[in-house]
PADREN-601718 format. One record per residue: residue number from 1; x, y negated, z of N, C-alpha, C, CB in turn. Coordinates in Angstrom, 2 decimals. Glycine has a CB too. Layout:
# PADREN-601718
NUM, X, Y, Z, X, Y, Z, X, Y, Z, X, Y, Z
...
This chain:
# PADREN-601718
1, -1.25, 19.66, -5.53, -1.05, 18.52, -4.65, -1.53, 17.23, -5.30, 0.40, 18.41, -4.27
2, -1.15, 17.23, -6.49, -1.84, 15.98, -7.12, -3.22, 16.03, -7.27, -1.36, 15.69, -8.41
3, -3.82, 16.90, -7.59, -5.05, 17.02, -7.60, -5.60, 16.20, -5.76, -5.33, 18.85, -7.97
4, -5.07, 16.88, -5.08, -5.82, 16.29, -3.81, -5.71, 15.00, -3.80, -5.36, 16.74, -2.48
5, -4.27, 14.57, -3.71, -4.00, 12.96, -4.05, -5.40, 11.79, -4.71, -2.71, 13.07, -5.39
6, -5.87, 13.12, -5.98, -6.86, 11.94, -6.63, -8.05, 12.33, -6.36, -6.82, 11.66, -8.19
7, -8.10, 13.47, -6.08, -9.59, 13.57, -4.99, -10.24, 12.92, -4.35, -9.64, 14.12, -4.12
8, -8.60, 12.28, -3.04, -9.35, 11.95, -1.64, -9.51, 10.35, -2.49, -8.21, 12.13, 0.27
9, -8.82, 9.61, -3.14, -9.37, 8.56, -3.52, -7.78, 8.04, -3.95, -10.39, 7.76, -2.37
10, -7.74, 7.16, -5.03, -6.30, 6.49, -5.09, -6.24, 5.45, -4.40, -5.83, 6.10, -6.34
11, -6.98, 4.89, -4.19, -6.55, 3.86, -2.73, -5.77, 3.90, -1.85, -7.28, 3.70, -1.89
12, -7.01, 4.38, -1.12, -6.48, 5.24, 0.48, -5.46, 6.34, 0.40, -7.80, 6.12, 1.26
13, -5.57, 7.12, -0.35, -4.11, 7.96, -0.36, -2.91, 7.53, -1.04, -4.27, 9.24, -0.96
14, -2.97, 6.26, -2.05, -1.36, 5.79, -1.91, -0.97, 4.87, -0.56, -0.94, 4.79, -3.31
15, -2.03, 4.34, 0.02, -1.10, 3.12, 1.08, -1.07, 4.51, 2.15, -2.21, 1.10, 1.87
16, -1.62, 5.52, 1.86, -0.98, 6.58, 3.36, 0.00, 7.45, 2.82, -2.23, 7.78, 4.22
17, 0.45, 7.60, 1.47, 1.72, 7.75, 1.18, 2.91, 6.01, 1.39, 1.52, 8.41, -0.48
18, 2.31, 4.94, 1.18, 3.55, 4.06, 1.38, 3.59, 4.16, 2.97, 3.41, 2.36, 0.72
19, 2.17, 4.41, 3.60, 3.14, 4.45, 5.25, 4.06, 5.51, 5.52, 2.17, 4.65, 6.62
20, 3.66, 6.53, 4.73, 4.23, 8.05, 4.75, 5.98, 7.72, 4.59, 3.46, 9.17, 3.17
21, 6.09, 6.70, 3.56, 7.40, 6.80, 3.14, 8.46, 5.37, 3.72, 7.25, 6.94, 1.45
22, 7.16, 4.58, 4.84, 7.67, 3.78, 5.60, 8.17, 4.48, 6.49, 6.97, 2.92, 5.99
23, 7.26, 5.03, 7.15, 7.63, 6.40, 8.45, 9.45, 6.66, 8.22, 6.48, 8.45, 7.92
24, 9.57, 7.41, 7.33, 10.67, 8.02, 7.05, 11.90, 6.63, 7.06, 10.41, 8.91, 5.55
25, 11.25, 5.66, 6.24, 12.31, 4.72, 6.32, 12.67, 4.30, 7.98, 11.83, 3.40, 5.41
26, 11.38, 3.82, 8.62, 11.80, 3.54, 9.38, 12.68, 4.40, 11.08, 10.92, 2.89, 9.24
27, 12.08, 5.59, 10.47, 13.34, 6.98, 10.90, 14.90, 6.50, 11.05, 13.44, 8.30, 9.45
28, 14.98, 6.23, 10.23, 16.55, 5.85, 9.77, 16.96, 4.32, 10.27, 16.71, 5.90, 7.95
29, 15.89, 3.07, 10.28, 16.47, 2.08, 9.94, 16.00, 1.44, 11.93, 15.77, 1.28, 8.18
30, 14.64, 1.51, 11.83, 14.14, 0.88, 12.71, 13.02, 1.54, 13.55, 13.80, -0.16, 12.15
31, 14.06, 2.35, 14.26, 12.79, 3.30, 15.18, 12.19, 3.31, 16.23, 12.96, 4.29, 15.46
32, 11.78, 1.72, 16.35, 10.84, 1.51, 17.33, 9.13, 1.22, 16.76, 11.46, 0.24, 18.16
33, 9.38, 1.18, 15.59, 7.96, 1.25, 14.51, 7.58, 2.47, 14.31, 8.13, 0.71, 13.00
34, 8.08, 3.83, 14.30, 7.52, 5.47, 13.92, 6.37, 5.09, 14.63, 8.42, 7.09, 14.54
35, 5.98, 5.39, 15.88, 4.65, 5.50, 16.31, 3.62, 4.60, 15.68, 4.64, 5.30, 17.67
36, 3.95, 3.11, 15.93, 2.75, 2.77, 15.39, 2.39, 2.60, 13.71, 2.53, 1.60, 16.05
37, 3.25, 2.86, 13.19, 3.53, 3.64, 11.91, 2.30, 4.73, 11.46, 4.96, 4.50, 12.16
38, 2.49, 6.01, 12.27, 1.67, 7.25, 12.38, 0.49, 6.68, 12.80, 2.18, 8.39, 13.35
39, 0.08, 5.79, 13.72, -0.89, 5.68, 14.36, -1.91, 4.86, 13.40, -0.53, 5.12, 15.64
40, -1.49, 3.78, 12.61, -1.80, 3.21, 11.59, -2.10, 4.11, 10.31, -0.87, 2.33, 11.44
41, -1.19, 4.98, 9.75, -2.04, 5.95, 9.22, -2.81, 6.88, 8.86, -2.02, 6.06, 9.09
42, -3.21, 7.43, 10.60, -4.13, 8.24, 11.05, -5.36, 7.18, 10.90, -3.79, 8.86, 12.54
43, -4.98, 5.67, 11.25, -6.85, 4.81, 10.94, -7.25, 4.98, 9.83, -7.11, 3.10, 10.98
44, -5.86, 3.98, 9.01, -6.31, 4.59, 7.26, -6.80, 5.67, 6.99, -5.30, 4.78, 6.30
45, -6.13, 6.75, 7.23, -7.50, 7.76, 6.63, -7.98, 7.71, 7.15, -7.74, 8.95, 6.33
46, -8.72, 7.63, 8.45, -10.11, 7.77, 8.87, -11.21, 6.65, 8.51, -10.06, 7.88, 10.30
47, -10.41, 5.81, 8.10, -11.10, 4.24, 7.35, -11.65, 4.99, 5.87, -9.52, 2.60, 6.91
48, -10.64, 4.94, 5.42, -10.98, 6.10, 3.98, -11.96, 6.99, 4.05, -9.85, 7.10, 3.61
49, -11.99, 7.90, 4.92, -13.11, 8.92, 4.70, -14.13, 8.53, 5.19, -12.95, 10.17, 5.16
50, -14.69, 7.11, 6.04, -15.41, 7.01, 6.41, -16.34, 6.14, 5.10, -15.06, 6.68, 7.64
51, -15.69, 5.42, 4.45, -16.21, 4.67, 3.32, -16.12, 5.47, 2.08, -15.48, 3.36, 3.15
52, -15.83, 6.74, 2.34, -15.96, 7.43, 1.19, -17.28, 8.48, 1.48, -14.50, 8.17, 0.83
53, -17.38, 8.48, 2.45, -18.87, 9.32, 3.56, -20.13, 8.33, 3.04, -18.66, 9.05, 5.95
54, -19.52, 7.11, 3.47, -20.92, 5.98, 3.14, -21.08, 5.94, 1.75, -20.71, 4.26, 3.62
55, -20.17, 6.23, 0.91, -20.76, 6.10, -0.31, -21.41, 7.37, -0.97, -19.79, 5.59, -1.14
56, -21.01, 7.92, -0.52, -21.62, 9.46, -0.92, -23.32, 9.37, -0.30, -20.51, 11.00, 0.08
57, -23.31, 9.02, 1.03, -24.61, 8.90, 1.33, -25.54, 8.26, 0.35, -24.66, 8.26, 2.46
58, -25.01, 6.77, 0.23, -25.15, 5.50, -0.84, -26.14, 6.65, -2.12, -23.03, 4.68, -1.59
59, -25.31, 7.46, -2.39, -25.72, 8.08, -3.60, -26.64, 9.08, -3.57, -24.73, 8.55, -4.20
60, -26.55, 9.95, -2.33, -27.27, 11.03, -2.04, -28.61, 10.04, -1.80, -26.65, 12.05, -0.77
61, -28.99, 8.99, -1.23, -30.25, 8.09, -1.27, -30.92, 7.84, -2.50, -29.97, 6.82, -0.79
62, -30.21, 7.32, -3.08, -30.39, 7.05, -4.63, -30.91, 8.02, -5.54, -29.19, 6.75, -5.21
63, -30.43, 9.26, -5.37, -30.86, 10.43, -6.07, -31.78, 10.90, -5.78, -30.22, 11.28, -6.11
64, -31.61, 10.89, -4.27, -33.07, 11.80, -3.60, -32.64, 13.08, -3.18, -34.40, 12.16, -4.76
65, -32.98, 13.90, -3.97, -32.90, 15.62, -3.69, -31.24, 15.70, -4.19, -34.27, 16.84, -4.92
66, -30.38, 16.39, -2.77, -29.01, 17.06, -2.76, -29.26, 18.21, -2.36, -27.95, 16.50, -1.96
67, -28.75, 19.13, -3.62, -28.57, 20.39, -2.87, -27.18, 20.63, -1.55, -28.34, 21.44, -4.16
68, -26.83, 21.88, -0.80, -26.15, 21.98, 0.21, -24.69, 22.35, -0.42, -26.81, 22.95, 1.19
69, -24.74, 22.65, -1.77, -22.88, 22.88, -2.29, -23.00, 21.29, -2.72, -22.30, 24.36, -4.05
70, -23.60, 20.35, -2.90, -22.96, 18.76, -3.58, -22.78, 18.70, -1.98, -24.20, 17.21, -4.69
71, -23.28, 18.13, -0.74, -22.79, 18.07, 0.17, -21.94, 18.42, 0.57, -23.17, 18.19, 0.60
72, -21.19, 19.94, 0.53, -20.18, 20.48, 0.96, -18.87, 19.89, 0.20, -20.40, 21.87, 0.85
73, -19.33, 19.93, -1.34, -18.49, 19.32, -1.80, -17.53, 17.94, -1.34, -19.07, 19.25, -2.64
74, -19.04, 16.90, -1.41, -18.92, 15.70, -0.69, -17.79, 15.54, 0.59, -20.29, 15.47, -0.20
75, -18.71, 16.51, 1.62, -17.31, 16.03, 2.82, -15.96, 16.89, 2.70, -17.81, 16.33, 4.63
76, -15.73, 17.76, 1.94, -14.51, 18.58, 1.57, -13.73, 16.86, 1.11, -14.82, 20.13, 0.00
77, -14.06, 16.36, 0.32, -13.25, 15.17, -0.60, -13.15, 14.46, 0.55, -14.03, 14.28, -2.00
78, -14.13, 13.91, 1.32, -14.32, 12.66, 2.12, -13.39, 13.05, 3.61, -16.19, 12.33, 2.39
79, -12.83, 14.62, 3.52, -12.16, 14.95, 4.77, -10.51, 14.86, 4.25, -12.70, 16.58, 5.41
80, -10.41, 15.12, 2.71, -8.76, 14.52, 2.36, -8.18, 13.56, 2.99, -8.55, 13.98, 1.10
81, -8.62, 12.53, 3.02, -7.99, 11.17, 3.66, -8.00, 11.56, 5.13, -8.94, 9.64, 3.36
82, -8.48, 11.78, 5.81, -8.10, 12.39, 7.58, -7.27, 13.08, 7.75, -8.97, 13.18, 8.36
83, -7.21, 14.11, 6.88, -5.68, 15.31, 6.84, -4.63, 14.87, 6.85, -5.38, 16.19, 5.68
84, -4.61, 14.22, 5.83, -3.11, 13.67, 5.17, -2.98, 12.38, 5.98, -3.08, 13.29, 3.27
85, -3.54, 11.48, 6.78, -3.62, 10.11, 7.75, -3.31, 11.10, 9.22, -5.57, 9.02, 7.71
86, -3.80, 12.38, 9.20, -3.42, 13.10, 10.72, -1.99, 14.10, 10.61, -4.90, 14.25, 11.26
87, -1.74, 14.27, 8.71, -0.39, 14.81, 9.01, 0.33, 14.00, 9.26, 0.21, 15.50, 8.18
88, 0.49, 12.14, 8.18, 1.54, 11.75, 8.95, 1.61, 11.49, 10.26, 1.93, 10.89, 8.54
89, 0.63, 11.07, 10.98, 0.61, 10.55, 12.46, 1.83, 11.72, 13.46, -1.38, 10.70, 13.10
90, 1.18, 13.27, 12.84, 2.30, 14.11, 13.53, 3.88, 14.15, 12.92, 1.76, 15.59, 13.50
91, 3.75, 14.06, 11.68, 4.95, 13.91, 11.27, 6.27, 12.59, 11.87, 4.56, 13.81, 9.89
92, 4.84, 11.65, 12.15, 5.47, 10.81, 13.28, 6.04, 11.10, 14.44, 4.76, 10.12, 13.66
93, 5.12, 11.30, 15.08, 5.46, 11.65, 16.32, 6.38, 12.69, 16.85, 4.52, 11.86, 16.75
94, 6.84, 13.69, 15.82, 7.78, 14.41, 15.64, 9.04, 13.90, 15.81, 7.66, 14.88, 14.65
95, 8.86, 12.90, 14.55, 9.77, 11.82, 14.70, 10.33, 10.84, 16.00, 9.26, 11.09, 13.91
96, 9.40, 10.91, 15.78, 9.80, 9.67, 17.75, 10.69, 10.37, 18.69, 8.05, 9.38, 19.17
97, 10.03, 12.06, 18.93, 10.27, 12.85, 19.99, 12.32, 12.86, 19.33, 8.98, 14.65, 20.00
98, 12.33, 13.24, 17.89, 13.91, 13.79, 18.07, 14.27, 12.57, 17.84, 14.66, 15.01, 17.06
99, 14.23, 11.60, 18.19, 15.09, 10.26, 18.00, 15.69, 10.23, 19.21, 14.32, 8.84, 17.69
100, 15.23, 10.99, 20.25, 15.47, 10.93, 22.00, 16.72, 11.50, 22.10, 14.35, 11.86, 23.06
C-alpha cells in the first residue's frame, strides 16, 4: 500500500488521503459536506493523473523512442491517482446514503 501511495505521486495522494480523512470526519461531525467531499476528491485525482500523463508525455518527447512496457508502465502510475480519488468519492457516497 505504501508503495502505491508513492507511486501515484506524494502530492496528489496525500491531499486525497486528507480529503479521505475529512470524509470520515465529516461523517461524524458535519454531514452535509460527504458529497462534495467525494466529489472533490474524485477531481483531485483526476487532476493528478492528468498532470502526471502530461509529464510523462513531456518526457516520452524528449527522449524520442518509447518502447510499449515504459508506456504501460507510465499509465499504470498515472491511473493511481483516479482509483484512490474514485474510491473515496464511493466511499462517500456510501456515506451519504447511511446517514438517511
Amino acid at each position: 500500500m505504501i508503495d502505491l501511495f508513492f507511486e501515484g505521486g506524494v502530492l496528489f495522494m496525500s491531499i486525497l488521503t486528507i480529503l479521505l480523512i475529512t470524509v470520515f470526519i465529516s461523517f461524524f461531525k458535519c454531514k452535509d459536506k460527504i458529497k462534495l467531499l467525494g466529489t472533490l476528491a474524485l477531481s483531485v485525482g483526476i487532476l493528478g493523473s492528468l498532470i502526471g500523463l502530461y509529464s510523462a508525455f513531456i518526457t516520452i518527447q524528449e527522449v524520442g523512442n518509447a518502447s510499449p512496457a515504459i508506456l504501460a508502465g507510465g499509465l499504470r502510475v498515472a491511473s493511481i491517482c483516479t482509483i484512490y480519488g474514485l474510491v473515496i468519492y464511493i466511499i462517500s457516497l456510501i456515506l451519504e446514503c447511511s446517514k438517511q
